[in-house]
C-alpha positions in Angstrom: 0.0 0.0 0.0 2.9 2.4 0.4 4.2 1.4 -2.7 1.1 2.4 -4.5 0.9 5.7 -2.4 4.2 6.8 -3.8 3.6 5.6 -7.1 0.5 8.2 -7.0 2.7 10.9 -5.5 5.3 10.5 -8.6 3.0 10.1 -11.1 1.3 13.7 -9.6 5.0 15.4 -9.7 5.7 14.2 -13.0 2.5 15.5 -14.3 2.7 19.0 -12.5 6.5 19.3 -13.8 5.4 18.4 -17.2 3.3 21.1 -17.3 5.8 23.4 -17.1 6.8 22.8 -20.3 5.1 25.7 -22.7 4.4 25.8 -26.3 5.7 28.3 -29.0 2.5 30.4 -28.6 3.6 30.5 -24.7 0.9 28.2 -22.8 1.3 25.6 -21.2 1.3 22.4 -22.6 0.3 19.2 -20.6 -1.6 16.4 -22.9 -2.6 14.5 -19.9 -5.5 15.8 -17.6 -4.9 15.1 -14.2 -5.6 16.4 -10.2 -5.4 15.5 -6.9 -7.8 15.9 -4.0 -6.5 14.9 -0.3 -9.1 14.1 2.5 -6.9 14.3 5.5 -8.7 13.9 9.2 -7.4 16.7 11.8 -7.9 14.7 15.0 -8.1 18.2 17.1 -11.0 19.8 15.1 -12.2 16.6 14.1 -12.9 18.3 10.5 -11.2 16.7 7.1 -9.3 19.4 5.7 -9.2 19.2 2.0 -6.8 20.3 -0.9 -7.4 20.1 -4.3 -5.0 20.4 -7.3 -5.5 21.4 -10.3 -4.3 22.7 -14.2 -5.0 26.3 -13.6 -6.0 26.5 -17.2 -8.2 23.5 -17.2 -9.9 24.2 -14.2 -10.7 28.1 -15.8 -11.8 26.1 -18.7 -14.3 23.9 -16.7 -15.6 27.1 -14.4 -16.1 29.2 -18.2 -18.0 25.7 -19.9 -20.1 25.0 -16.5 -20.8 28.7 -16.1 -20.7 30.8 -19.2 -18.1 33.4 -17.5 -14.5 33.9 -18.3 -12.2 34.3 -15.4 -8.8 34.2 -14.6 -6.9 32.9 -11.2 -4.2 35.0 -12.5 -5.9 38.7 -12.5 -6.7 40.3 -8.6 -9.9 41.7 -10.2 -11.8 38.2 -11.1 -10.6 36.4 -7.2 -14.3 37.5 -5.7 -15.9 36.4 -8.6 -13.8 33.6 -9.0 -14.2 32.3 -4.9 -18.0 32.5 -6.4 -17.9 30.1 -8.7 -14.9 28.2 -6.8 -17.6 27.5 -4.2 -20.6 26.2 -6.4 -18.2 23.9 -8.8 -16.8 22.2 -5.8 -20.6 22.0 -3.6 -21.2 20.3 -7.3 -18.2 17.8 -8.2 -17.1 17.0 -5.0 -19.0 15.3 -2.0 -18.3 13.5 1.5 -20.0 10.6 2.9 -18.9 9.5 6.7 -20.1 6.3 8.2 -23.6 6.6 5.8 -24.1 10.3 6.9 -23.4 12.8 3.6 -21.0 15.4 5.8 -21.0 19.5 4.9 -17.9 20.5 3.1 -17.2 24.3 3.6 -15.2 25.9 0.9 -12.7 28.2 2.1 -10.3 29.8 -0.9 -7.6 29.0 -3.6 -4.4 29.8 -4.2 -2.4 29.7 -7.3 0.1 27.8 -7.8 2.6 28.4 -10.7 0.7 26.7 -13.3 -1.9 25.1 -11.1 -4.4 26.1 -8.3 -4.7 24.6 -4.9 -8.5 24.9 -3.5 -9.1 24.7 0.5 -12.4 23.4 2.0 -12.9 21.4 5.1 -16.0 19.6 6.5 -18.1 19.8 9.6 -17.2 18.3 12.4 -17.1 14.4 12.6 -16.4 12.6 15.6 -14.5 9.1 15.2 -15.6 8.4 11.6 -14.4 4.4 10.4 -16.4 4.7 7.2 -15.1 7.5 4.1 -17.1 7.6 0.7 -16.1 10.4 -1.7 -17.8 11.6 -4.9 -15.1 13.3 -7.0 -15.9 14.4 -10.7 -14.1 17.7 -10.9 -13.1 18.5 -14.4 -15.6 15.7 -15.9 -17.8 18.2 -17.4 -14.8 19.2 -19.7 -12.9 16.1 -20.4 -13.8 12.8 -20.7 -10.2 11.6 -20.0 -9.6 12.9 -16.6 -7.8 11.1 -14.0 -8.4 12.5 -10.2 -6.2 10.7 -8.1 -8.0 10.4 -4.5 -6.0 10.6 -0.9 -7.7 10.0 2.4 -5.5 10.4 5.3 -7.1 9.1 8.3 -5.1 8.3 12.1 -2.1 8.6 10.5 -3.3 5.8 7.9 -2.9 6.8 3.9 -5.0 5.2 0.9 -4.4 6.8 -2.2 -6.6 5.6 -5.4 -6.7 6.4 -9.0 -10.3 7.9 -10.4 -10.6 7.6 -13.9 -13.6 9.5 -15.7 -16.6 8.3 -15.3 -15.6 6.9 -11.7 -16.3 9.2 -9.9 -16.9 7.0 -6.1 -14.3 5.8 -3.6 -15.1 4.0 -0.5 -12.6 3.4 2.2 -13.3 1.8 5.9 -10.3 2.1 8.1 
């Protein structure tokens, strides 16, 4: 299992290095559409606290095709506007189940990241949960070849899994 956890985390780096690499028109070029969203359990405020990574171009592509508006991480002017529709995409694409009760995930901000974005939610407050079901299906509505690969960090205990589009469900009882 800690083979396959570090085989996720390298497979992420490569990806997010590769996109570094830019085209002769100056964007960036990454053929392979890919993110990462951890679930990790704060034992003191009994809340998940969640990160999500993404393409910063992709994901401005998915907000613009979801919601008719052109933004950009990159400009100060668009951030409220952007936090906006941060917070309905994600109350959308992303959902948390814990031990059969569906659990209220608060979103909280982004930050860019070079060429990505890092978004920052965390749930209510859960008291011993054994029992973690996710429903993850950011960027689905723009490709039909993205790969989300899941972490849930629970006591200290780490299970990473791949979700290819249209899987968009991972269950976990620890």
């Amino acid at each position: 299992m800690l083979q396959k956890s570090r085989l996720a985390f390298f497979v992420i780096f490569l990806l997010f290095a590769l996109s570094s690499f830019r085209s002769s028109s100056g964007s960036a070029v990454h053929p392979y559409h890919v993110g990462s969203v951890e679930f990790s359990y704060n034992a003191n405020s009994h809340t998940f606290e969640i990160t999500a990574k993404f393409f910063l171009d992709d994901l401005e592509n998915a907000l613009k095709k979801k919601y008719g508006r052109t933004v950009y991480f990159s400009e100060e002017k668009h951030h409220a506007q952007m936090n906006e529709l941060l917070n309905q995409y994600c109350q959308e694409y992303l959902k948390l189940k814990i031990d059969n009760k569906f659990v209220a995930v608060n979103y909280l901000g982004f930050e860019e990241d070079r060429e990505s974005v890092n978004i920052y939610l965390e749930s209510q407050a859960v008291q011993n949960p054994k029992k973690i079901e996710t429903a993850v299906s950011f960027l689905y509505n723009l490709f039909d070849d993205q790969m989300n690969i899941i972490h849930l960090v629970l006591n200290g205990r780490r299970h990473s899994e791949r979700l290819n589009y249209p899987n968009r469900y991972l269950h976990k009882t620890f």
